[in-house]
N, C-alpha and C positions, 0 to 999 in steps of 0.2 A: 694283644688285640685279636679279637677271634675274627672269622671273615664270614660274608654277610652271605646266607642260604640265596635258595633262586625267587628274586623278585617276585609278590604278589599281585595279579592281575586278575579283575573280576572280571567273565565275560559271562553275559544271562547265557549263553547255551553251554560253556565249557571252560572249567574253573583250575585249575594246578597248582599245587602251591607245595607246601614245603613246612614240617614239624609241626603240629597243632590242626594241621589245614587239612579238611581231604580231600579228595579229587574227584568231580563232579563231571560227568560229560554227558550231553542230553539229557540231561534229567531235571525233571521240573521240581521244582522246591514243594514238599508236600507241608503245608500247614494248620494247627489247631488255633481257631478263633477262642479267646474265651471273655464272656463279657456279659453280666446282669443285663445292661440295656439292650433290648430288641435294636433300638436305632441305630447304637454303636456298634452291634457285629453285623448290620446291615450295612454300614458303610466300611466297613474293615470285608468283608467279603467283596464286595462291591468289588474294591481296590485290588483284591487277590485275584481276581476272575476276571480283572483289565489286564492283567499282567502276561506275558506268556509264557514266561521263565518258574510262573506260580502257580500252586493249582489249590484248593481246598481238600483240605482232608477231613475235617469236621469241624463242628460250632458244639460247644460249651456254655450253658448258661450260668455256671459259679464255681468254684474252687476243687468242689468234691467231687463232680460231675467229671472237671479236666482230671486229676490224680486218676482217674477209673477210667478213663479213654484212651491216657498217652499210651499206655502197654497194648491198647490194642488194636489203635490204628499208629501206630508207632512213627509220628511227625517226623520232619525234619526242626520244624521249627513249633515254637508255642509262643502266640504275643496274648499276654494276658494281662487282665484289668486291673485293678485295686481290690476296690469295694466293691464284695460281691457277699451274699448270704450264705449261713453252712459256713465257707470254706474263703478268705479272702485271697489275696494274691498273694502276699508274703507267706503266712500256710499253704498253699497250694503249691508252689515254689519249693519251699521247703519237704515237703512230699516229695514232688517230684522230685528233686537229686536225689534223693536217697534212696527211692524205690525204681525208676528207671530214666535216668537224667537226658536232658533233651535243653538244646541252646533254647531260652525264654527271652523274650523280649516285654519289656514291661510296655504298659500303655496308663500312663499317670494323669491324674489332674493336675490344674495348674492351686491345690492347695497344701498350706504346713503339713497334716497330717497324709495326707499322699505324698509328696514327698519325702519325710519320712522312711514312710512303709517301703515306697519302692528304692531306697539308700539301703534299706536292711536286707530287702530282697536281691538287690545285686551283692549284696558281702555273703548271702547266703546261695547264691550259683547263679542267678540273670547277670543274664549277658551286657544288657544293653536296653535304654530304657526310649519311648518317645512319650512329651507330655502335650497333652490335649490342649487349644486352645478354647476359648469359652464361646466362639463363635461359628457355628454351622460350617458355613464357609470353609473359614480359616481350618476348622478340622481336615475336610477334604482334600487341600493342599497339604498338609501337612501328612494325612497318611499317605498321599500319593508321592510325595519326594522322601520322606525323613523314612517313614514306617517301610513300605518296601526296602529301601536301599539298607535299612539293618537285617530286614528279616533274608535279605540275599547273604548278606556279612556273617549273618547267625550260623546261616546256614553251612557256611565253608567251615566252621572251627568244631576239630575233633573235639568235646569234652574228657575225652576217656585218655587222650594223649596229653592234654593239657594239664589235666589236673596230674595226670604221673608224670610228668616235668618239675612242679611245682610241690609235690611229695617226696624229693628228691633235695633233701636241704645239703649245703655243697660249703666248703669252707673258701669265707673271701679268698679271692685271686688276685690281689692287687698285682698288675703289670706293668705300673708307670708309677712315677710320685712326684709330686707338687714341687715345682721351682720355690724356694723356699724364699725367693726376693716376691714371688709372685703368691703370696698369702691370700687365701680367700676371705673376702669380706661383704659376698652376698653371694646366695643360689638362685639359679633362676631356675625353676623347674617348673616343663609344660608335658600336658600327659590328657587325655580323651577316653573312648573307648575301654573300658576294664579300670577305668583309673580309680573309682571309688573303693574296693576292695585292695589292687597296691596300693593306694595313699594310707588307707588305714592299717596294712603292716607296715608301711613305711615309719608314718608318725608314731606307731606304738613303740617302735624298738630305736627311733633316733633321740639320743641324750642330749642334755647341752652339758657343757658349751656349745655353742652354733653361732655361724654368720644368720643374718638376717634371711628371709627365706620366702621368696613371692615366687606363688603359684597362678598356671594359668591350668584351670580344668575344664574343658567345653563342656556347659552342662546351664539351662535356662535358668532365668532372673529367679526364681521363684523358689529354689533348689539352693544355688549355694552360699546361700546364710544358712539353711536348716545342716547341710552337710559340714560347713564349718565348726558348727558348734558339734558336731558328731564326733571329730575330729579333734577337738579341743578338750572334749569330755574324756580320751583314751591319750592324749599325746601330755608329755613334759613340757613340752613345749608351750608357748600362749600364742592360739590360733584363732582369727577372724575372717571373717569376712571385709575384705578392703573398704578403705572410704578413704574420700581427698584428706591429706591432712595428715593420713596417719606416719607416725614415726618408723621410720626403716631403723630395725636395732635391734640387737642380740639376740637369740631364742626366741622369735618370735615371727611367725609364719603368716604371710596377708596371701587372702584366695580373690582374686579377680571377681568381681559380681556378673554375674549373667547377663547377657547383653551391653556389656561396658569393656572398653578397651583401659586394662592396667597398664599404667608405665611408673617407673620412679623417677624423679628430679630432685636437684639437689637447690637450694634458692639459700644464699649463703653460706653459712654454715653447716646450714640445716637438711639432711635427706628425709624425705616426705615419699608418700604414694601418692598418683596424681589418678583419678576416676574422670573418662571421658566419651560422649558418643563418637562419632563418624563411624564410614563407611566398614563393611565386613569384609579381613584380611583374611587371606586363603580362605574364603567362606564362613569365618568365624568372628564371634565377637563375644566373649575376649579372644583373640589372638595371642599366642603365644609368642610368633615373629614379633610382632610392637613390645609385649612385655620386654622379651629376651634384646632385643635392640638397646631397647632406654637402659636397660641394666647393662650394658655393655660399654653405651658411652659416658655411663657414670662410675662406673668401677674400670674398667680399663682389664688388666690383666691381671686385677684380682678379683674377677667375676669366677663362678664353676655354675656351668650352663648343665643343665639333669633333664634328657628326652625318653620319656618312656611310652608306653604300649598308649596305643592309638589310632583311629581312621585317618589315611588320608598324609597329608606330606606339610600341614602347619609345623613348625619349628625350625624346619629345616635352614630358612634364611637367617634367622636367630641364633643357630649355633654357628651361623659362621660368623655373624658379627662378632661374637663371642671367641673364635678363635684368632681371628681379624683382629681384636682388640688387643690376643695377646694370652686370652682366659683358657681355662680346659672345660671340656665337653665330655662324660660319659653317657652313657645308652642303657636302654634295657634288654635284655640281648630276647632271639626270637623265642627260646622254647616257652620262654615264663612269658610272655606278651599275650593277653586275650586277642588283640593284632595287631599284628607286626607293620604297622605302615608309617605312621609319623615320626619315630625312632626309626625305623626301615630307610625311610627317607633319607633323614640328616647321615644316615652312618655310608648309604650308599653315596650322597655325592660328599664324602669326605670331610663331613662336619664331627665327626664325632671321637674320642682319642682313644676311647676304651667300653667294651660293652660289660655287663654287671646282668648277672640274674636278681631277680625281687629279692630270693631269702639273703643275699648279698649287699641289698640296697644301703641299708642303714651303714652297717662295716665299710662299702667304699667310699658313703657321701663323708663319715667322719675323718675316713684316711686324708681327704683331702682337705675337710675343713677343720681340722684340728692340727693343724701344724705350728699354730700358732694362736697367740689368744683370741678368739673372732671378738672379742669387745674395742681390738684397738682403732683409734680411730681410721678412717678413710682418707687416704692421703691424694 
């Protein structure tokens, strides 16, 4: 078990933090708007020039314009659009890593093909994405809560340290191994922040055999059906999108829908996924904690609960149910984390049994769930 770096705490005027993170004190986050609509980088500046932690560094009216400004007003941050002429955001994005990389924040619509785009655009170096609601209003709250509070997040995380952490491919470390009365017969794995890019090396290199496999990934209604299928397109595995009903069973991976809290139940014989409204837990819906709960008091101590990189401290209650029950918990450990807080969380208050870097992900989830046949029934 490795031991956990020094706690992450954002403060607007002075930041410290620890591997991936660098250290900020007075200094106001310097930002590139970029955005075809006149309206939309008038209300995205708007929100940066409320801020005092924020300041504007310039505005970009589409893709080519941003690649040819980052190098020379050199951002902290870049939240950029979709659809734009010349140059859209996924090209633009991709310029930029390559030519002078800078934390991006996407700003999506709520449609299939923006979503999408901005999925490609995060496997290809965006950090972190916020998507537009279709109502005036609703936009304005949403860049003043969600949009600031990444482009501060963006702002803390080295690229240059992160991506050589994760260029650093490292031979599994298994430290512990599975009670062998206590067989896994379903993963609970919840993950946020950075998760689109690990989920997809995750599902490319995990084989089956496998337990069953429900995920909760913060990410809105509109998003993870198209990312599902993104994921099902590159994985062995057969991966959807959840819906009531659906069978828990072998090789096969259910993603929590956007705005719905997962849970599984068992009603007979039978384990099903169960899709349902109410209220948002640690802030989220789907919540990880409700997913990781219901799977802990349906499996018992042959649950294996999987927390990786993330905003924020959702899971954290979940992996204890999970060890409460009896089951084991690994992590993703800090260096490979785009950030370290929701894994951070569960390992700091003692939820977690062992932390795993990403290129290690698939080699530990099998150590564990391959000790035995995962097709056999649930007892």
């Amino acid at each position: 078990m490795r031991l956990p770096g020094p706690q992450f705490r954002y403060d607007p005027q002075s930041v410290t933090t620890h591997k991936g993170i660098s250290t900020m004190s007075l200094k106001r986050i310097r930002v590139l708007v970029v955005d075809d609509s006149i309206l939309m980088r008038r209300m995205i500046v708007d929100q940066i020039q409320s801020a005092t932690d924020i300041e504007l560094a310039g505005v970009a009216c589409d893709g080519r314009e941003a690649v040819d400004l980052v190098p020379k007003l050199n951002p902290d941050v870049v939240t950029m659009d979709i659809e734009m002429p010349r140059l859209n955001g996924l090209e633009a994005v991709t310029e930029i890593m390559r030519r002078h990389p800078v934390p991006v924040v996407m700003v999506s619509s709520l449609t299939t093909r923006a979503a999408n785009v901005t999925l490609e655009a995060l496997n290809r170096g965006a950090l972190d994405f916020v998507a537009k609601p279709t109502s005036a209003g609703a936009v304005q709250a949403k860049l003043s809560e969600e949009l600031l509070g990444k482009v501060r997040f963006a702002a803390a995380v080295d690229l240059k340290v992160l991506r050589q952490s994760k260029a650093k491919p490292q031979r599994p470390s298994i430290t512990a191994t599975a009670d062998t009365n206590s067989v896994v017969k379903c993963i609970a794995l919840g993950i946020s922040t950075g998760g689109p890019p690990a989920l997809t090396t995750l599902f490319e290199q995990l084989k089956p055999p496998q337990p069953p496999i429900v995920v909760v990934q913060h990410m809105p209604a509109q998003f993870t059906g198209p990312f599902a299928a993104r994921l099902d397109a590159v994985s062995p595995l057969k991966i959807k999108e959840a819906e009531t009903g659906d069978p828990i069973e072998p090789n096969s991976v259910l993603i929590a829908p956007g705005g719905k809290h997962l849970e599984v139940k068992r009603s007979g014989g039978r384990l099903s996924a169960v899709i349902r409204g109410g209220d948002p837990v640690n802030g989220h819906k789907p919540s990880v904690d409700v997913m990781m709960r219901s799977v802990a008091d349906v499996f018992g101590r042959h649950c294996l609960g999987v927390i990786m990189t993330g905003m924020g401290s959702d899971g954290s209650d979940g992996c204890r149910a999970i060890k409460d029950a009896g089951g084991t918990v690994i992590g993703q450990d800090e260096p490979t984390s785009a950030v370290y807080g929701m894994n951070k969380s569960a390992f700091v208050d003692g939820n977690v049994d062992l932390q795993f870097s990403l290129d290690e992900a698939s080699a530990t989830i099998s150590h564990f769930s391959q000790q035995s046949s995962p097709a056999a029934p649930v007892n």
